[in-house]
Backbone bond lengths (Angstrom), bond angles and torsions (degrees), N, CA, C in turn:
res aa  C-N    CA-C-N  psi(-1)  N-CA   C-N-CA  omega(-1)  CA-C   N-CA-C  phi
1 X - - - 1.464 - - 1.523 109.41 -
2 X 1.520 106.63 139.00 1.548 99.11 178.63 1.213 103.46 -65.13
3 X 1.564 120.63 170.03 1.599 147.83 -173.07 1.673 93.32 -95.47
4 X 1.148 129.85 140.68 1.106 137.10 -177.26 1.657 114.95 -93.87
5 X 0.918 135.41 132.08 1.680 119.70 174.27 1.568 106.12 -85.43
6 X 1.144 135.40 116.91 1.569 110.33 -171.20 1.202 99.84 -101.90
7 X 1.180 140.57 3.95 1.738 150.45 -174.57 2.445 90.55 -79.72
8 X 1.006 104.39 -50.19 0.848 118.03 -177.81 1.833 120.46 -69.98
9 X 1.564 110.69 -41.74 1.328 103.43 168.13 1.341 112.03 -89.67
10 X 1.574 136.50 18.57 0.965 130.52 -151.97 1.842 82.38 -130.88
11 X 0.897 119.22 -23.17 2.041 116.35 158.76 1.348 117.59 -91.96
12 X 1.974 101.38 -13.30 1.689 77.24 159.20 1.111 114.19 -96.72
13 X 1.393 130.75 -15.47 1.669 121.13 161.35 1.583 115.26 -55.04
14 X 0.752 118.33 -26.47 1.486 122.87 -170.94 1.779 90.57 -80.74
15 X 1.188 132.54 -63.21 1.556 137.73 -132.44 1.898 79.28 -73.99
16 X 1.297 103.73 -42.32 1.869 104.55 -165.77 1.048 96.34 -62.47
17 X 1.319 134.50 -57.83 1.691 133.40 -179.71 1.270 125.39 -54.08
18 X 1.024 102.76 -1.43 1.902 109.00 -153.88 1.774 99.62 -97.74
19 X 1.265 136.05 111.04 1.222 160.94 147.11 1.482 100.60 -15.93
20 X 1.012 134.66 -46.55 1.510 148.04 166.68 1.035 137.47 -102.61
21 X 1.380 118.10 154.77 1.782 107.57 178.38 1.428 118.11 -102.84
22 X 1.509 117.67 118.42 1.244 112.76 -140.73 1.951 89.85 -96.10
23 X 1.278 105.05 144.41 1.990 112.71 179.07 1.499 94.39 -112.26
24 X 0.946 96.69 124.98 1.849 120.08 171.88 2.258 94.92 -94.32
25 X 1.265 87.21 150.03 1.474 103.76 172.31 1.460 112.22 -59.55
26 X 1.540 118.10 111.50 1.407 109.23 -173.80 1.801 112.15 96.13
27 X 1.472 97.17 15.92 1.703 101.21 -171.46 1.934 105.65 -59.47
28 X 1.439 111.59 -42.73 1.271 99.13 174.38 1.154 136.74 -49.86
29 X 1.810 123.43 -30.05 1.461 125.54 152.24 1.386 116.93 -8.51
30 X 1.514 125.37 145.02 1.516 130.41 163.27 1.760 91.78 -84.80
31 X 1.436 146.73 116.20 0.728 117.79 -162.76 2.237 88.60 -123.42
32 X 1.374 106.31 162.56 1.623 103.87 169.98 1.350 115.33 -84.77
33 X 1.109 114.07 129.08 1.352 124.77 -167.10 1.358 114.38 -64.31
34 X 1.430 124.92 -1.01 1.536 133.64 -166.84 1.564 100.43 -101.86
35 X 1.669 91.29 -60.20 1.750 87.35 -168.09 1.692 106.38 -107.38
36 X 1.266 127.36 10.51 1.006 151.74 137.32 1.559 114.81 74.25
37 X 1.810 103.06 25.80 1.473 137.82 140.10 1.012 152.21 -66.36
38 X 1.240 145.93 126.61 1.303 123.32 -153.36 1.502 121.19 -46.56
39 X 1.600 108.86 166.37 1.308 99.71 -163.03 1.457 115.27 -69.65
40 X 1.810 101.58 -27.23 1.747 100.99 -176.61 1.501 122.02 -85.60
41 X 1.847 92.61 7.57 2.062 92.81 169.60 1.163 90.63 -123.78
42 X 1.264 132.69 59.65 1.640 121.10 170.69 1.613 98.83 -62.83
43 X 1.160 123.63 167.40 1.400 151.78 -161.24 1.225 126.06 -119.09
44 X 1.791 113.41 -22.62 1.248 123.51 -153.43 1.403 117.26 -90.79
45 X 1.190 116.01 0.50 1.513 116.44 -164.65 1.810 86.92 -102.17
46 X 1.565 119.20 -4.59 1.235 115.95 -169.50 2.153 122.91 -100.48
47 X 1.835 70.06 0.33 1.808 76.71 -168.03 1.624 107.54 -100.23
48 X 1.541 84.97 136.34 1.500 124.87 -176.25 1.843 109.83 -48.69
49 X 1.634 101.95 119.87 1.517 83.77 167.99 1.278 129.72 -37.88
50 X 1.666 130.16 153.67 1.256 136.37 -177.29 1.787 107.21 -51.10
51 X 1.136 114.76 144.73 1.325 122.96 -173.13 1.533 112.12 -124.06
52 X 1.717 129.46 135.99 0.730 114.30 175.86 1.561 112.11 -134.24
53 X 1.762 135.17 -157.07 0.920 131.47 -145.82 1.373 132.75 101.36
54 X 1.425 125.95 -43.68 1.282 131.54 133.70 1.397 119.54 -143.87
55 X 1.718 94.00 -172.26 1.817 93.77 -158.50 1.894 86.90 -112.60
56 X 1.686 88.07 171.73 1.814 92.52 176.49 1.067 88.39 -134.00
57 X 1.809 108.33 158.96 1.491 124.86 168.99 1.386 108.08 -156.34
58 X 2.266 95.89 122.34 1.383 104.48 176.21 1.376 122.28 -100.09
59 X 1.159 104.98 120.36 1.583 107.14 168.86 0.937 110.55 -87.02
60 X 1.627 135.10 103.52 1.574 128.75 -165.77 1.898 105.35 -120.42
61 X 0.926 123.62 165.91 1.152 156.34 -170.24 0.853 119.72 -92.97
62 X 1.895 116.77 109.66 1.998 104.23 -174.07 1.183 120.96 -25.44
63 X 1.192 120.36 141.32 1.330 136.74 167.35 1.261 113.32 83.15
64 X 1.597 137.77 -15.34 1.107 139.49 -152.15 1.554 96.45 -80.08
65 X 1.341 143.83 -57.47 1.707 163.87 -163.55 1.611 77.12 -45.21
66 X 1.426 126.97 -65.00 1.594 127.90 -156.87 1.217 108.40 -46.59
67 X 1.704 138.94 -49.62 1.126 138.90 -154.00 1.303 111.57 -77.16
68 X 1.614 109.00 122.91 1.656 101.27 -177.71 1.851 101.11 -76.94
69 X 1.188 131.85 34.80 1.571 143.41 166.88 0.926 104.54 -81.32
70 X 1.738 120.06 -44.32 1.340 125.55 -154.91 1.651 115.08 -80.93
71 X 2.170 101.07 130.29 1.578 94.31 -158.33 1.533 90.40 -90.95
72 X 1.043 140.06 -28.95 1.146 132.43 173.08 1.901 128.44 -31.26
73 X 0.897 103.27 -16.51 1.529 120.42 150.12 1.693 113.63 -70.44
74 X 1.308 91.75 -42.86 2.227 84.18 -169.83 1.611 80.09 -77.78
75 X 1.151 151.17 -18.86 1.206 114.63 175.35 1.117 138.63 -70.10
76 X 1.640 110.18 -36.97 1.465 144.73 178.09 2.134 96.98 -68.91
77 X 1.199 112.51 -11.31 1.545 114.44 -161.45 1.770 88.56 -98.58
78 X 1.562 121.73 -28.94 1.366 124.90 -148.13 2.390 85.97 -119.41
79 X 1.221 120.18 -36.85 1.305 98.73 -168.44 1.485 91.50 -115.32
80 X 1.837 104.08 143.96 1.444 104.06 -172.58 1.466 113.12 -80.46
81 X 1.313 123.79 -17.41 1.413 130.79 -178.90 1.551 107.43 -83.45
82 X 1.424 119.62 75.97 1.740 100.25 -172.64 1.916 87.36 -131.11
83 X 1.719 98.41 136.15 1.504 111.66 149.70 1.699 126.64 -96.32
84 X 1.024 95.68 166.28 1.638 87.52 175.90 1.831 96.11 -169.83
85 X 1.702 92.84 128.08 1.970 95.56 -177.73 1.707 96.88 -140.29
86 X 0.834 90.01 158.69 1.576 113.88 173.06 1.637 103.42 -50.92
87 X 1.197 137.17 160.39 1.388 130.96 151.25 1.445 117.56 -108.05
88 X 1.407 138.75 121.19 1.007 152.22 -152.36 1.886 120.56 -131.87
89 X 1.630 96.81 77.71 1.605 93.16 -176.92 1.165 132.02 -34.90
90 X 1.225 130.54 -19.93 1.629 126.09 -170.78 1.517 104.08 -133.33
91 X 1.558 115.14 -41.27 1.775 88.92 174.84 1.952 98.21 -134.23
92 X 1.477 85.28 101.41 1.920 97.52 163.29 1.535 126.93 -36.04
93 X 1.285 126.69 126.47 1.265 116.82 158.69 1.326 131.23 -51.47
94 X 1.544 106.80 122.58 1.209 109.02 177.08 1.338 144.37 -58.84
95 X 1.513 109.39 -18.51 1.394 128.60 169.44 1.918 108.47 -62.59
96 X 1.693 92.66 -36.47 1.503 93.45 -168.31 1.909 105.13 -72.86
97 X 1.050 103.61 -39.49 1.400 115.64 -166.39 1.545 89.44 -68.09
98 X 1.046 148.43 7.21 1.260 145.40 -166.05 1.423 101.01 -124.12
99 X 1.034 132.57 -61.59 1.289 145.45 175.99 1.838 97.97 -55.11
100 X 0.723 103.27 -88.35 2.304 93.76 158.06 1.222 119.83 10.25
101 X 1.316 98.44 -60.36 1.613 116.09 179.35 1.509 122.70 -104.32
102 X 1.317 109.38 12.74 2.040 96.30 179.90 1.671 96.07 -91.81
103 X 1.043 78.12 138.13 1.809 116.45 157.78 1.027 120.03 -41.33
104 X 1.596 141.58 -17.05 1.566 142.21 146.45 1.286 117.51 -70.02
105 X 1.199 107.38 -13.34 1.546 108.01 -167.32 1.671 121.48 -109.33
106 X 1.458 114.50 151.67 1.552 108.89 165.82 1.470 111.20 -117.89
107 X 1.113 117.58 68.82 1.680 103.13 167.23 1.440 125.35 -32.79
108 X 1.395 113.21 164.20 1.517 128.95 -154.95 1.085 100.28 164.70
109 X 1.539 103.58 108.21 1.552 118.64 -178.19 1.998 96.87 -85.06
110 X 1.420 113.27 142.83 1.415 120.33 161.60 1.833 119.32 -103.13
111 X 1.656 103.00 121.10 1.258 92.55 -171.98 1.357 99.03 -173.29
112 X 1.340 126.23 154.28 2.012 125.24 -172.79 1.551 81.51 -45.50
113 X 1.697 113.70 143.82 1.197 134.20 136.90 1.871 107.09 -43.45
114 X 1.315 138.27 -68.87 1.526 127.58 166.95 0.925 135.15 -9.24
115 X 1.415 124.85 -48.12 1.388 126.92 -174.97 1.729 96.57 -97.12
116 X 1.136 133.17 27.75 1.312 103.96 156.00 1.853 111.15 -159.73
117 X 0.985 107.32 166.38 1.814 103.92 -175.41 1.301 133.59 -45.85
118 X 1.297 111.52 102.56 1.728 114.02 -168.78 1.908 113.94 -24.83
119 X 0.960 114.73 -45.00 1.689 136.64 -177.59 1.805 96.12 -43.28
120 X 1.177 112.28 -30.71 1.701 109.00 -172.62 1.369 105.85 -124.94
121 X 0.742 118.59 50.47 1.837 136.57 171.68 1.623 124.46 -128.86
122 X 1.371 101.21 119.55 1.597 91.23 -176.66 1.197 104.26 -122.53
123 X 1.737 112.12 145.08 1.349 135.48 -137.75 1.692 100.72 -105.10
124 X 1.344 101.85 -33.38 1.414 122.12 -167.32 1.420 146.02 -117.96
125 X 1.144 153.88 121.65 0.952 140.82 -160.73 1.848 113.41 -59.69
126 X 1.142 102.20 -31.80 1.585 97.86 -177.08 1.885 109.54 -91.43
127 X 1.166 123.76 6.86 1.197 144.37 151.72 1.745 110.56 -48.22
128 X 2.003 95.41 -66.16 1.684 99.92 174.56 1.315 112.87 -58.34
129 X 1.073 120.64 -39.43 2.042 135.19 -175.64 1.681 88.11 -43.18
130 X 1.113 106.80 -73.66 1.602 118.72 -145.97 1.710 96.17 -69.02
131 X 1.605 120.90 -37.71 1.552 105.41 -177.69 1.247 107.25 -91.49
132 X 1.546 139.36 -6.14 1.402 132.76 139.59 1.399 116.15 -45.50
133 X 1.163 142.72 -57.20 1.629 142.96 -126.59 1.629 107.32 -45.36
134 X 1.820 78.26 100.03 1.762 109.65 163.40 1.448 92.13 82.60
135 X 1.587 144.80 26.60 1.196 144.02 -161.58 1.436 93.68 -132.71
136 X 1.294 120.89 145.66 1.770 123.26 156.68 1.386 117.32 -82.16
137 X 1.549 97.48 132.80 1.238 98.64 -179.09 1.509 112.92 -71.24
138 X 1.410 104.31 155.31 1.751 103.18 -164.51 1.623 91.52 -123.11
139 X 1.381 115.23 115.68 1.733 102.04 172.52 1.452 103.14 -106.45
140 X 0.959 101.71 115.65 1.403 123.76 166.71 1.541 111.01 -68.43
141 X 1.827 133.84 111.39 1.523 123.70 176.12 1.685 90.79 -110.58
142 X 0.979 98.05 166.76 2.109 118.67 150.69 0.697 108.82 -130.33
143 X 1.549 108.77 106.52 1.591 132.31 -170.33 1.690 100.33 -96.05
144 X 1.155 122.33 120.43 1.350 123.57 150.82 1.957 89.63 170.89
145 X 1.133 111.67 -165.78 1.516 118.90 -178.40 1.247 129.94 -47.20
146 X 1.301 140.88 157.27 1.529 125.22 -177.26 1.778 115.38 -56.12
147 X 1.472 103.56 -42.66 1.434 104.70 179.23 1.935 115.40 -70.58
148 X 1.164 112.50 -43.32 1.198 119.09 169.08 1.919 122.26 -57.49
149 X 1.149 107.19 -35.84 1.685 123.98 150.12 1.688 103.10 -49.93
150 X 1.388 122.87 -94.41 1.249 109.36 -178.26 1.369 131.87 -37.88
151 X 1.396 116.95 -35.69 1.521 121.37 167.68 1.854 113.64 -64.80
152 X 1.207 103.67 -18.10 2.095 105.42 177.65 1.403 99.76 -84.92
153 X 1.755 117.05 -24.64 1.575 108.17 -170.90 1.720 109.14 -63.81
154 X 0.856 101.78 -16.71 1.645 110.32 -167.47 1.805 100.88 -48.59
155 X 1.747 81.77 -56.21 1.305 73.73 -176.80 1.403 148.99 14.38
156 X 1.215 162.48 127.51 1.463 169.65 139.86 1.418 101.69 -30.73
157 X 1.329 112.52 -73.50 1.317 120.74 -156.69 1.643 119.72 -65.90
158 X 1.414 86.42 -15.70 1.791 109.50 -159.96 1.851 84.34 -88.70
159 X 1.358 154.12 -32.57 1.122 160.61 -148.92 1.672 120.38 -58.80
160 X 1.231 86.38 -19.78 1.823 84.91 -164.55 1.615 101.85 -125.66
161 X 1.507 109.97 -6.51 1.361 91.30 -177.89 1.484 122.37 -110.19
162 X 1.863 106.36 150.08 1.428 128.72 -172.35 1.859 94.94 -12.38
163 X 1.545 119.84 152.36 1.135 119.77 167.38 1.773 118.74 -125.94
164 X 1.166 133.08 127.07 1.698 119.75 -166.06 1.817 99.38 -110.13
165 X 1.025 115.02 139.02 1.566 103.91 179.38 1.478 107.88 -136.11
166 X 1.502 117.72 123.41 1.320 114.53 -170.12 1.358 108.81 -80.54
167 X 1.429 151.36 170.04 1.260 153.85 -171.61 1.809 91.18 -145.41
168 X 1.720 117.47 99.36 1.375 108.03 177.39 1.523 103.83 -69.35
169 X 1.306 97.07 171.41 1.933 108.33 -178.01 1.516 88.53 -139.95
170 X 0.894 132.54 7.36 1.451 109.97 142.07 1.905 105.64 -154.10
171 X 1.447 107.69 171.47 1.233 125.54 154.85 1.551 115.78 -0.56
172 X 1.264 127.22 135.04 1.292 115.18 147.96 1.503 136.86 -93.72
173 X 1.382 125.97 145.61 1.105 112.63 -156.24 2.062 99.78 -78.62
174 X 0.724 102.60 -35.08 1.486 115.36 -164.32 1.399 120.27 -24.90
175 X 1.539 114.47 -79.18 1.540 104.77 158.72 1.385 115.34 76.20
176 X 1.390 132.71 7.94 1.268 152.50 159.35 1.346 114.94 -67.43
177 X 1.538 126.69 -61.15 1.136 90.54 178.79 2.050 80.44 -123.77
178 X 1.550 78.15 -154.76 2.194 80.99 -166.97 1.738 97.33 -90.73
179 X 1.124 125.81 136.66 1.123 141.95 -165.76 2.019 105.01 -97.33
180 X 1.689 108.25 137.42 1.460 110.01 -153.69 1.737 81.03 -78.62
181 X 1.486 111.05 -42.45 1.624 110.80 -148.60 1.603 106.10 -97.47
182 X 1.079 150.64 133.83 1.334 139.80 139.05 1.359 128.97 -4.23
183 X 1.611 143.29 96.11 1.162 139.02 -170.25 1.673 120.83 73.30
184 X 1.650 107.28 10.18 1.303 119.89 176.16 1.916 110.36 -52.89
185 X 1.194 124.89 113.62 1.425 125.68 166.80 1.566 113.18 -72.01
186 X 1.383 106.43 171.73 1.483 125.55 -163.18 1.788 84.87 -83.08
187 X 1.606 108.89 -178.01 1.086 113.81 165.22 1.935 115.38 -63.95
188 X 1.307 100.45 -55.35 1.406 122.15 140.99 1.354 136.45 37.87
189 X 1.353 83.79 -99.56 1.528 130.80 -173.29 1.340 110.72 -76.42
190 X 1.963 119.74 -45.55 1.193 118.79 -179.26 1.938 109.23 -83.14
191 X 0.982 87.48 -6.83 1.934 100.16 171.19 1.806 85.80 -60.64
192 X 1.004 84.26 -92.02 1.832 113.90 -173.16 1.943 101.62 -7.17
193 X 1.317 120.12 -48.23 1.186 145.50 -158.25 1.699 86.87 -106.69
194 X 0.890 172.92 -120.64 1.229 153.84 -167.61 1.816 131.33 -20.22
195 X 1.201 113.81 -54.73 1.505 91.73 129.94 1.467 155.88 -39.08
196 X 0.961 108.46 -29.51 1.819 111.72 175.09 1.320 77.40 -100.00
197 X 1.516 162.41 -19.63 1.546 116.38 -179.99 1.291 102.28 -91.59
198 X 1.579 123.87 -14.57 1.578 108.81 168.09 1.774 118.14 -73.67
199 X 1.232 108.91 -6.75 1.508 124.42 -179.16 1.062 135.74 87.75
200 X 1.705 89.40 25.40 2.016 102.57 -176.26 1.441 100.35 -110.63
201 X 1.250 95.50 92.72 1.413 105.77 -165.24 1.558 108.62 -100.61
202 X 1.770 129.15 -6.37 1.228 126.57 133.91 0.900 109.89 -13.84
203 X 2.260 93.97 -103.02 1.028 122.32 171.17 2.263 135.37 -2.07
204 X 1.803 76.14 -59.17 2.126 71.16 164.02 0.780 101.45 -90.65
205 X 1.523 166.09 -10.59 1.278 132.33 161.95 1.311 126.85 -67.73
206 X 1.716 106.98 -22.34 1.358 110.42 -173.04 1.599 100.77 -84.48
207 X 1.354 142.26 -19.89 1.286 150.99 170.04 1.529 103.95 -65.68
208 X 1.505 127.65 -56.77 1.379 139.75 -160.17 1.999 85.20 -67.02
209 X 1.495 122.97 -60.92 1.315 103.03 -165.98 1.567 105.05 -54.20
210 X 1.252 106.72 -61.67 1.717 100.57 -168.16 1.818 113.88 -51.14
211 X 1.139 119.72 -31.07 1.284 119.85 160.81 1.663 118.69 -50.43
212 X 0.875 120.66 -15.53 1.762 129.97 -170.45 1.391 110.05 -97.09
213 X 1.705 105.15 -59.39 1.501 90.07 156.66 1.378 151.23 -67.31
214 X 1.579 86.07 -22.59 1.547 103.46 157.24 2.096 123.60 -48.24
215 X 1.188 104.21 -45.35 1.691 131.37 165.56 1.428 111.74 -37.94
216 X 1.768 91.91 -68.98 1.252 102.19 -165.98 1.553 105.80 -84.92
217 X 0.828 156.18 -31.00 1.617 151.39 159.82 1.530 120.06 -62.93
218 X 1.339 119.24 -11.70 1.233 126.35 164.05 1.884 113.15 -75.52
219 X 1.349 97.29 -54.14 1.741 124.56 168.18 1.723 109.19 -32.92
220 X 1.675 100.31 -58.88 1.081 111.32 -174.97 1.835 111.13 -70.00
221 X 0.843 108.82 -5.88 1.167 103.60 -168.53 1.953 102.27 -100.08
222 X 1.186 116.66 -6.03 1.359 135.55 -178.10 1.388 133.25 -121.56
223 X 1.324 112.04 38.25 1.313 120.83 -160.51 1.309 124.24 -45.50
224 X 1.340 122.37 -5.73 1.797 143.32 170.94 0.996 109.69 -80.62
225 X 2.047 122.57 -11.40 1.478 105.31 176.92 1.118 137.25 -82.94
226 X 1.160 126.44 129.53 1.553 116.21 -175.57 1.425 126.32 34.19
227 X 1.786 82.56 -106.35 1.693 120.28 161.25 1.387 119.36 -13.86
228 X 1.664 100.24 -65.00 1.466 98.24 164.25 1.825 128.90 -45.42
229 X 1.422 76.05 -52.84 2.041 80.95 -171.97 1.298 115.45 -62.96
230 X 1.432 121.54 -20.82 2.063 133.58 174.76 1.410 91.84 -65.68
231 X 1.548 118.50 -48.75 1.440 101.26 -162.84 1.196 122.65 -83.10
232 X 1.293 113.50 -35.20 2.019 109.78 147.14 1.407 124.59 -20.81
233 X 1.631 87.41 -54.81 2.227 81.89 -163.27 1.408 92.33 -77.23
234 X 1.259 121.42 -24.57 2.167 112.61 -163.90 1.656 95.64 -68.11
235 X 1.729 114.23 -26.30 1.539 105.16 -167.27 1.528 103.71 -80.29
């Protein structure tokens, strides 16, 4: 059975519902409806069979699913176990709050160790081993902006569970849009880095390549960015 992207059916539920017609940056693009890049850097001939081992789940932030920026799609494009729901300050989806709680699963919210109580933070890789046992790990992200992330932590539901926090060691490559924190990673990127501490270190590599072309075909499609303009003057 194909792997579903749910980052992807979860903006077309949104786009049908939506009162308006929403323009993403670059709306004039012919763009592919899969990887949702222009048509002459499509992406798709580049993605990695479905991968498994654990599952992901985005809780994203109006509007966030729309942006073809958003990497949280190449994740849902690269692991076959992926959720993806709306985030809803006052009344949670019920599907999500359900999925929270099944019995196949180990949730594990991703987020700075800082903002939340040392007591639900795990330090270690054999930490995840032991609160998995024989369970999939479930990573829970909040995908949308740094401030809009802290505003989903509030959450209720989000309160009690295990927390994993990556610490980058270098730069991020991303560079899409302007980053709130110093050394802040893509949604992405901290996938990439949560995988190798659960030890599916395939798995992130096979995410990290398709993430690259993902980079670079986005890049190409923006020749005003930055990146682009450094590599002009260095040639």
């Amino acid at each position: 059975m194909t792997a579903v992207n749910s980052v992807l059916a979860l903006r077309e539920r949104e786009l049908a519902n939506s009162k308006r017609v929403f323009v993403a940056r670059g709306s004039k693009l012919k763009r592919c409806l899969q990887c949702l890049l222009a048509e002459a850097n499509c992406i798709c001939s580049h993605k990695p069979a479905p991968q498994a081992g654990a599952a992901f789940c985005f809780i994203m932030y109006q509007g966030e699913a729309y942006k073809p920026s958003n990497t949280g799609r190449i994740i849902a494009d690269v692991m076959a176990d992926n959720y993806a729901f709306l985030w809803q300050r006052t009344e949670p989806n019920a599907d999500l709050l359900a999925l929270l709680q099944h019995p196949d699963y180990a949730p594990v919210l991703i987020f700075p160790h800082q903002y939340v109580d040392a007591k639900r933070c795990l330090q270690q890789p054999a930490e995840l081993t032991e609160l998995s046992q024989g369970k999939t790990p479930l990573f829970v992200m909040l995908d949308g902006t740094w401030r809009e992330a802290k505003k989903m932590l509030k959450s209720d539901y989000l309160a009690t569970l295990p927390v994993l926090s990556i610490t980058p060691n270098q730069q991020s490559a991303y560079m899409l849009r302007e980053a709130a924190q110093p050394h802040q990673l893509s949604t992405a990127e901290v996938a990439v880095e949560v995988l190798h501490f659960a030890g599916l270190t395939q798995t992130a590599t096979a995410l990290n390549s398709y993430y690259q072309h993902f980079l670079h075909a986005y890049r190409s499609a923006r020749p005003h960015h930055p990146l682009n303009r450094q590599a002009r003057a260095e040639s």
